[in-house]
FITIZA-730460 format. One record per atom (N, C-alpha, C): x, y, z. Coordinates in steps of 0.001 Angstrom, whole numbers, plus 500000, padded with zeros to 6 digits. Layout:
XYZ
...
END
This chain:
901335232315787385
902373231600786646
901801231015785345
900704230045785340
900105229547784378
899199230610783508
899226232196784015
899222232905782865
899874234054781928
901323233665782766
902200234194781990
902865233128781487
902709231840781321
902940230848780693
902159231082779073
900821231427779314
899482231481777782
900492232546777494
900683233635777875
901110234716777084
902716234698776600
903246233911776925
904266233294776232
904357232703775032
903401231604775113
903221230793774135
902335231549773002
901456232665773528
900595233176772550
902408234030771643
903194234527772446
904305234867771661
904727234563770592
904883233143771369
905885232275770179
905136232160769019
903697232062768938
903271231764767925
902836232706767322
902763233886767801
902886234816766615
904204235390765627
904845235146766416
906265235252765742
906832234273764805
906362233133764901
907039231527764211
906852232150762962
905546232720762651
905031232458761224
905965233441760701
906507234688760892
907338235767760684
908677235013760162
909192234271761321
910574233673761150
910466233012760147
909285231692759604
909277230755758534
908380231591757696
908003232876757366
907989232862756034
908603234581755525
909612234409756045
910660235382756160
911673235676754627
911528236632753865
912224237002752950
912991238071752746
914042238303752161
914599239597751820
914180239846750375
914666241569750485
914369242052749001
914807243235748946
915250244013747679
915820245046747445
915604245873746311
915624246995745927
915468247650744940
916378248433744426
916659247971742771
918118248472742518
918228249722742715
916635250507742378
916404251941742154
915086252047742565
914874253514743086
913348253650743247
912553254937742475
913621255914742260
913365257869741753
913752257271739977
912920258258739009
913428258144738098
912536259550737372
913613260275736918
913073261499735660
912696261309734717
911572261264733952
911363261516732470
910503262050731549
910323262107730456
909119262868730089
908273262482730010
907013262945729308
905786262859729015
905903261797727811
905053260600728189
904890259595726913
906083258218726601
906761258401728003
908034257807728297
908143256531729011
908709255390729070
908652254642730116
909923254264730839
910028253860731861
911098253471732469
910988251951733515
912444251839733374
912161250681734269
913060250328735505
912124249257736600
913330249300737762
913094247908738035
914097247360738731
914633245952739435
914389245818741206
913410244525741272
913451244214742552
914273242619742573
914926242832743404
915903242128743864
915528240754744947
915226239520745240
914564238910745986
915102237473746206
915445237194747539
915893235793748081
914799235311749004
914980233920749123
914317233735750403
914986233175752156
914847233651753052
915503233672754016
915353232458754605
914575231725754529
914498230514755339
914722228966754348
912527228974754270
912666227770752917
912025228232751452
912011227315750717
911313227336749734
909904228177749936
909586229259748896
908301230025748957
908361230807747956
907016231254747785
906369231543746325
905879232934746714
905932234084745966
905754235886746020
904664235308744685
903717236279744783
903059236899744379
902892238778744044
902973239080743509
903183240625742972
901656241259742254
901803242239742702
900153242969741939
900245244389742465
900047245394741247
899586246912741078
898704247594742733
899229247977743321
898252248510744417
897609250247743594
898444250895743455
898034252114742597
898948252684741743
898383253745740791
899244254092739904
898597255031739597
898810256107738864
898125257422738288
897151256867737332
896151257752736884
895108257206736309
896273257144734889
895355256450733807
896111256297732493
897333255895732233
898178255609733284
899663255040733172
899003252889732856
900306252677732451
900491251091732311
901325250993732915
901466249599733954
902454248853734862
902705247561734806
903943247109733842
904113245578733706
904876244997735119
904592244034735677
905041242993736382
905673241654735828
907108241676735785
907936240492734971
908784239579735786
908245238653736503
907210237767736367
906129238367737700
905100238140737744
904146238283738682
903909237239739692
904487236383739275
904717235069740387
906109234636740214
906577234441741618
908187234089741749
908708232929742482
908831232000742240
909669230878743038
910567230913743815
911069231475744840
911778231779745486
912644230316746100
913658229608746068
914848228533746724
915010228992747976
915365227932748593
916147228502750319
917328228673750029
917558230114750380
918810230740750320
919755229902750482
921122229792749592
922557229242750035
923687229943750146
923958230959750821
924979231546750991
926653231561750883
926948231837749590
928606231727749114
929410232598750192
930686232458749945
931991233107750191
931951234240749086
931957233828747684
932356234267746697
930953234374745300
930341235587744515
929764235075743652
930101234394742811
928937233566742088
929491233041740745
929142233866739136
930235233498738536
929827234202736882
928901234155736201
927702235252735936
926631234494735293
925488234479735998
925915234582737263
924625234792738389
924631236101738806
923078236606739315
923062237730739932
922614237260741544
923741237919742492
924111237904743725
923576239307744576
923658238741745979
923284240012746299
924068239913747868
925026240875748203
926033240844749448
925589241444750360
925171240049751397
924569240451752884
926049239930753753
924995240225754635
925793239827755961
926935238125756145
925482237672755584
926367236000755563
927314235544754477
926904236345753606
928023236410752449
927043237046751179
927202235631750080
926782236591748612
925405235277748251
924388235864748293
922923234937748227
922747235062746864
922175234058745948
921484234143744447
920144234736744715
919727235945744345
918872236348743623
917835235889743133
916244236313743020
915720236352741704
915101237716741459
915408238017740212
914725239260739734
913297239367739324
913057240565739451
911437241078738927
911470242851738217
911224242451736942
911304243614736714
909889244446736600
910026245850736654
908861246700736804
908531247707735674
908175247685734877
907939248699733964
906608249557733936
906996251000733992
906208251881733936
906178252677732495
904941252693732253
904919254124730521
904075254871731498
904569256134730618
903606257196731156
902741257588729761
901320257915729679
900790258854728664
901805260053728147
901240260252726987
902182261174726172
901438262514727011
900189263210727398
899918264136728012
899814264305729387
900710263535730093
901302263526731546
901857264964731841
901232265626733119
901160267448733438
902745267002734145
903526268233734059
904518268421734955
904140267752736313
904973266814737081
904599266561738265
905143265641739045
904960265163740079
906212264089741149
904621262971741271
904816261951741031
903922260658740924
904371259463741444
903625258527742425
903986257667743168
903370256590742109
903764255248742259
903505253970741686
903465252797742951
902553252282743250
903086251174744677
903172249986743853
904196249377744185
903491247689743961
903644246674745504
903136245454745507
902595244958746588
903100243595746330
903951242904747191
904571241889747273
903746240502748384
903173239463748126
902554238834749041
902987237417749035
903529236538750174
904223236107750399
902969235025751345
902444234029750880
901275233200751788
901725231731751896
902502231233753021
902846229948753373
901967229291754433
901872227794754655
901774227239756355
902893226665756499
903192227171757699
904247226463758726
904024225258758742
905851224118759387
905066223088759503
904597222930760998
904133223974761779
903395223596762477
902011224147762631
901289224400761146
899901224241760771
899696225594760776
900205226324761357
900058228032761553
900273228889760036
899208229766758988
899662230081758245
899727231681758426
900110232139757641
900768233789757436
900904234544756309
900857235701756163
900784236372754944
901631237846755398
902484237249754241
904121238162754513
903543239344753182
903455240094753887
903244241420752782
904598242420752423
904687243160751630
905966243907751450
905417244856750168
905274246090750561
905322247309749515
906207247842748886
906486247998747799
907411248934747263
907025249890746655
907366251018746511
907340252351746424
908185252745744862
907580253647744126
908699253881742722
907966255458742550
909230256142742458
908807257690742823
908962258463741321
908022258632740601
908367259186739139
908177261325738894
909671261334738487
909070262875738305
908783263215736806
908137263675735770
907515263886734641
907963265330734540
909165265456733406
908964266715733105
908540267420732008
907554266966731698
907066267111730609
907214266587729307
907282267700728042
907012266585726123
908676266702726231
908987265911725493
910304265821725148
910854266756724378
912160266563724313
913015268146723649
912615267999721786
912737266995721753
912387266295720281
910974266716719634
909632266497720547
908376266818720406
908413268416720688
909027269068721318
908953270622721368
909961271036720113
911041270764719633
911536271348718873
910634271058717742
909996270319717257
908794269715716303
907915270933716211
906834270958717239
905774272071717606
906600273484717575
907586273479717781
908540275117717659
908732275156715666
908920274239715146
909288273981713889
908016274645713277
906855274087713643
905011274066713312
904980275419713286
905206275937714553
904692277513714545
905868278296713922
907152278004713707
907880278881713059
907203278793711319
907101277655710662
906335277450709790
905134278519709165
904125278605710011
902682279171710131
903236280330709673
903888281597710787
904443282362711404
905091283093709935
906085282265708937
906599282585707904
905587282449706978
904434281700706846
903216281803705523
902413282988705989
902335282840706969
901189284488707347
901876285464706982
903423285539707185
904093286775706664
904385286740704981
904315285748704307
904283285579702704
903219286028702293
902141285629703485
900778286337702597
900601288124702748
900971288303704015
901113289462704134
901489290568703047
902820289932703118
903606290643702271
903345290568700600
902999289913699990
902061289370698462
900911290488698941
900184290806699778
898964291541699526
899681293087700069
900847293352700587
901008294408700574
901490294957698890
902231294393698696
903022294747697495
901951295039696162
900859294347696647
899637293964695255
899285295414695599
898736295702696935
898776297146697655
898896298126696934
900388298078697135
901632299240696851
901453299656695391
901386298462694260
901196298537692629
900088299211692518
898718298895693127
897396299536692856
897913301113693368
898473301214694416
898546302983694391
899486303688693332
900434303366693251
901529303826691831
901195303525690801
900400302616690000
900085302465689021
898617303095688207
897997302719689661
896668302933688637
896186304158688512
896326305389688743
896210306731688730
896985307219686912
897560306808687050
898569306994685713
898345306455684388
897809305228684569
896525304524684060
895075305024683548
894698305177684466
893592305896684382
893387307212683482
894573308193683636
894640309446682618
895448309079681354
895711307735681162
895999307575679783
894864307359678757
893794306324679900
892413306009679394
891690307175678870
891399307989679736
890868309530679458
891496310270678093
893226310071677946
893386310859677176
892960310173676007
893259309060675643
892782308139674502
891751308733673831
890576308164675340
888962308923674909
888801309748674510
889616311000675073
889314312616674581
889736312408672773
890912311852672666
891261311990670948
890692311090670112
890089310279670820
889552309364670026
887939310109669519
887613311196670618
886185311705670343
886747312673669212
887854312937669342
888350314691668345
888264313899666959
888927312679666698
889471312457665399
887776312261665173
END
């Protein structure tokens, strides 16, 4: 009896810390398409479920050479108050108990301008470190996930480089064509030329 009593109590107290430092959170978006040299951005969504508590946010990984802003990286989180109805001006978020205030965090990703065709993960890492008030502390972790597909240079930067080589493409053929034609004159001309020179000479030796 008195030791399924310990393993009871060892229960409760692993669980307390769960219940008191308990948060929700959401993501407006997680997939996003774009090109090479591009950035985009997404919204995490965040209340707190019990009391007052403070998130912490930080980069777990990212592709080599990318940048990842965190706006804000530390968050104040209120004890949730749950409306009937939102208000104007606020951003809400509709659970179960009704419509909770929010706080936002935004995420911004750039990609390098020479980013290969490809599907690329971004984590970020949400940490959540209170004590109970009954002395017990805890560390509420929460990952989020942002799934980027890269399809390469933009239509703008390829029609550019298509512009470049159409460019080249038309001077190699100007030169071409200038040394054919210079060509063409040296064969029709200078033969005809040449036996005028001769005849000159010949009358010029007679006179």
């Amino acid at each position: 009896m008195a030791h399924n009593l310990k393993i009871t109590f060892l229960i409760i107290l692993l669980f307390l810390p769960v219940s008191v430092l308990g948060f929700g959170s959401t993501q407006k978006d997680y997939k996003a398409d774009i090109y090479s040299g591009q950035s985009v951005e997404f919204e995490i969504l965040l209340y707190s479920l019990n009391k007052e508590t403070t998130m912490m946010f930080k980069t777990v990984s990212h592709p080599e050479g990318w940048r990842v802003w965190i706006i804000p990286e530390k968050v104040n989180l209120p004890a949730a108050t749950f409306n009937s109805e939102p208000e104007i001006g606020k951003e809400y978020l509709k659970v179960n108990e009704g419509y909770v205030e929010v706080k936002k965090v935004l995420v911004k990703i750039e990609t390098p301008w020479d980013t290969i065709t490809g599907d690329y993960l971004v984590r970020i890492e949400a940490v959540e470190n209170k004590q109970s008030s009954n002395g017990v502390s805890a560390v509420n972790v929460r990952d989020f996930n942002f799934f980027i597909r890269v399809k390469g240079l933009p239509l703008q930067e390829k029609t550019t480089s298509s512009k470049i080589n159409h460019t080249a493409v038309n001077k190699t053929v100007l030169i071409r064509t200038t040394h054919e034609k210079k060509k063409e004159f040296e064969r029709w001309w200078l033969p005809p030329l040449l036996i005028i020179i001769l005849l000159l000479l010949v009358l010029f030796r007679r006179a």
